[in-house]
C-alpha positions in Angstrom: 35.6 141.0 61.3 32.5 143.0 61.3 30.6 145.0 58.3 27.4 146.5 57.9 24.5 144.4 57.1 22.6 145.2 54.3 18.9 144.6 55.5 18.9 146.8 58.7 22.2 148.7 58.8 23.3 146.8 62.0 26.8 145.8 62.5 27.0 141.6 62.3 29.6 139.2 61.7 30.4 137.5 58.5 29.1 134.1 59.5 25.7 135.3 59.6 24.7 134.8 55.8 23.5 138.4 55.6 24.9 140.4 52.4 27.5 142.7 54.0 27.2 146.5 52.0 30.5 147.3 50.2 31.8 150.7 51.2 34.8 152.7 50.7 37.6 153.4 47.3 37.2 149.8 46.2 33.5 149.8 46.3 33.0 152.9 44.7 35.3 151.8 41.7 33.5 149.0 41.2 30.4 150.7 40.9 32.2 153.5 38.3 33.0 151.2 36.2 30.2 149.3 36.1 28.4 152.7 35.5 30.7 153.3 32.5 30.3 149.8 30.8 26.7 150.2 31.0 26.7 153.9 29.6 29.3 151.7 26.9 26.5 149.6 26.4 23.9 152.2 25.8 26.1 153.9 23.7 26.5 150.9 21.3 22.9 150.0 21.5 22.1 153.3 20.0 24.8 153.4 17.2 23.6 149.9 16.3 19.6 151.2 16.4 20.8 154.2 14.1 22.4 152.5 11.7 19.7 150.2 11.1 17.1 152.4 10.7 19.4 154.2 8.3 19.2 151.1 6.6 15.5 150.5 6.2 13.8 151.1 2.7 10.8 153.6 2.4 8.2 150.7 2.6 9.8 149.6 6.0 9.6 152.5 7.1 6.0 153.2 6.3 4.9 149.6 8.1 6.9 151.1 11.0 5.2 154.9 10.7 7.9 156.7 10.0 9.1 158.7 7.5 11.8 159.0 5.5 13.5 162.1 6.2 12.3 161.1 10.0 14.6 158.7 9.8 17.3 160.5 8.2 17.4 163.0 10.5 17.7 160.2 13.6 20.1 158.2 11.9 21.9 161.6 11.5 22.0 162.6 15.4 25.2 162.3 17.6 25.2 159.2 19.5 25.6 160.9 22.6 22.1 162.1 22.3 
């Protein structure tokens, strides 16, 4: 069984040791979902940011430079922004 070699495009065999490119539906799933857990991840890391800062008292905020209704108004944005 041949594939296509990932560091000139050439066809080679298997035994060769060179990192074969995946390609086709399998391939392309794998790289969707590893798109969406790291949009999921994003996502979360946000929410968590957001919440925390929401959290912060007027004097943390001012070592950090922000203000308070800065922070209320980021805390207060969709996640998906």
């Amino acid at each position: 069984m041949s594939a296509i070699c990932a560091d000139d495009d050439a066809t080679c065999s298997t035994g060769t040791g060179a990192i074969p490119v995946q390609r086709g539906f399998a391939a392309g799933l794998k790289r969707f979902v590893w798109r969406v857990i790291g949009w999921i991840v994003q996502y979360e890391e946000k929410r968590l940011s957001r919440i925390a800062l929401s959290e912060l008292t007027d004097e943390q905020l001012a070592d950090i430079g922000v203000t308070p209704s800065e922070a209320r108004r980021e805390a207060a944005r969709p996640f998906s922004s």
